[in-house]
C-alpha positions as CSV (number, residue, x, y, z in Angstrom):
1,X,36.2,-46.9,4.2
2,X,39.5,-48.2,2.6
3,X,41.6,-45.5,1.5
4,X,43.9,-46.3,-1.6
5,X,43.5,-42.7,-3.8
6,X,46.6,-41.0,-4.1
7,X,49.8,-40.1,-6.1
8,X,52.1,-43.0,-6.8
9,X,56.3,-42.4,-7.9
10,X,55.8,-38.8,-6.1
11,X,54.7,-37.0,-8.5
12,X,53.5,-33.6,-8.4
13,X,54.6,-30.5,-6.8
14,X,55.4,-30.2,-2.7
15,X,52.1,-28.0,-2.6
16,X,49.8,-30.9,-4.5
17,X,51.4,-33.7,-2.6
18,X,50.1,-31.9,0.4
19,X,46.8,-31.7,-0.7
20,X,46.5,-34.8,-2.3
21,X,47.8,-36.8,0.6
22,X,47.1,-35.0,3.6
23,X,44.7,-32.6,2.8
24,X,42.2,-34.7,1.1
25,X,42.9,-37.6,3.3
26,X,41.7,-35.7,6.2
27,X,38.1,-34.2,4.2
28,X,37.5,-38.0,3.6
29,X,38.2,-38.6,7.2
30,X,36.1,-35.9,8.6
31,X,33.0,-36.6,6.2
32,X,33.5,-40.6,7.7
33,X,33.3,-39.8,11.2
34,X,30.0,-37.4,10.1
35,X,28.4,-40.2,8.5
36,X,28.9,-42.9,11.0
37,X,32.0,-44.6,9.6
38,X,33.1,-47.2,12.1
39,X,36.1,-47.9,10.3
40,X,39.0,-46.1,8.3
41,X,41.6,-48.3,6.3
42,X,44.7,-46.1,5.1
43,X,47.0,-47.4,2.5
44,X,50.1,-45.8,3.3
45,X,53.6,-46.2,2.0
46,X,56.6,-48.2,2.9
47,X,58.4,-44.8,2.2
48,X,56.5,-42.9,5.4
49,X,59.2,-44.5,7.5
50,X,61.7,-42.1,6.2
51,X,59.9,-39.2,6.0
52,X,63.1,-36.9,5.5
53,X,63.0,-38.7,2.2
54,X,60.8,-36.4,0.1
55,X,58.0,-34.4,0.9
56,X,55.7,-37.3,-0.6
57,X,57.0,-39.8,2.1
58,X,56.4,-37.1,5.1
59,X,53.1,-36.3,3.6
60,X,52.3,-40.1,4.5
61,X,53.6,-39.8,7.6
62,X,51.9,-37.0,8.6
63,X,48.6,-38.5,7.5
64,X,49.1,-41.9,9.4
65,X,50.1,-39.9,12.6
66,X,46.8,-37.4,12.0
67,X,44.4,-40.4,11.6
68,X,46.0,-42.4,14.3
69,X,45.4,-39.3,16.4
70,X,41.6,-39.4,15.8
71,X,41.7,-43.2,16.5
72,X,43.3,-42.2,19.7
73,X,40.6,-39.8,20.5
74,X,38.0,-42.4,20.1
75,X,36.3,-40.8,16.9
76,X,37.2,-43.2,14.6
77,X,38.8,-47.0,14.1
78,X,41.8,-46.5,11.8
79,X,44.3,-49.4,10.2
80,X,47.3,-47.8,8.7
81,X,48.8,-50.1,6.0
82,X,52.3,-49.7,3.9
83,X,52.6,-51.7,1.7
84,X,55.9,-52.1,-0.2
85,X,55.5,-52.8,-3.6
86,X,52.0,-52.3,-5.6
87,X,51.7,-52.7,-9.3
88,X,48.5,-53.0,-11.6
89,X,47.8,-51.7,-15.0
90,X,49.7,-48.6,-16.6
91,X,52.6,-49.2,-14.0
92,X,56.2,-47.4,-15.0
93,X,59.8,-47.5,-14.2
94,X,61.6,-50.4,-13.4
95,X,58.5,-52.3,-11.6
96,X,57.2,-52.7,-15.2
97,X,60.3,-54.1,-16.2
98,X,60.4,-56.5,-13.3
99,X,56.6,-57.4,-13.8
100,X,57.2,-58.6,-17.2
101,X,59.6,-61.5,-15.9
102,X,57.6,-62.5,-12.6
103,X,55.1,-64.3,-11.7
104,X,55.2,-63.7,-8.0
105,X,54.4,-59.8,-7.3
106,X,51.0,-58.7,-6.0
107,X,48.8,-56.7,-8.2
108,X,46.0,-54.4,-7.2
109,X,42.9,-56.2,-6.9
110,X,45.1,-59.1,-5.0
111,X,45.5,-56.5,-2.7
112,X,42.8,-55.2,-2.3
113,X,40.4,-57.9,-2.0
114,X,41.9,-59.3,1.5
115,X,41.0,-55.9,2.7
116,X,37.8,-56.6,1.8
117,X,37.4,-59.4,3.1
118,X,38.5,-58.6,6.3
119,X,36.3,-55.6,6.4
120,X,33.3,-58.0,5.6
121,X,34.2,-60.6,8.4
122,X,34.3,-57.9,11.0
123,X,30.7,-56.8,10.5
């Protein structure tokens, strides 16, 4: 599985970021390990390194350290990833203003297709 559902620019309320993030992430989990899933690939945030932050950036933190802790207990393979910057289409704020000028920034599917790949090669 490779996990990339989610709120971006922490949006939402403390009580849906929970959900969305942890809550949700963890009901995917659990339904991969039930169906056999060898492998779990988390897109995190850059942001889960300060989790005093916001609620949105624990909320990442607490997920990575909750799947890591089923890695740890053997149940499932898990690759947390955090990415620092990830734009596609409908992307606001300053990125989008950035975006227009550069030729250089990663966009979704550029992102996601190495992950992928990698998830081909290790069958």
């Amino acid at each position: 599985i490779v996990h990339l559902a989610g709120h971006a620019h922490q949006q939402g309320s403390p009580a849906t970021l929970v959900r969305n993030i942890f809550t949700l992430t963890q009901t995917l989990t659990e339904a991969a390990i039930a169906a056999g899933c060898r492998r779990f690939i988390y897109l995190s945030s850059c942001k889960a390194a300060w989790p005093a932050h916001s609620v949105y950036a624990a909320q990442k933190l607490a997920t990575e350290q909750w799947l890591l802790a089923q890695h740890g207990a053997g149940r499932i393979e898990v690759v947390c990833l955090r990415p620092a910057l990830v734009y596609g289409p409908g992307m606001q704020g300053h990125l989008a203003k950035i975006g227009e000028h550069t030729s250089g920034l990663q966009s979704h599917p550029d992102l996601v297709c190495p992950l992928l790949l990698e998830k081909k090669k290790q069958k």
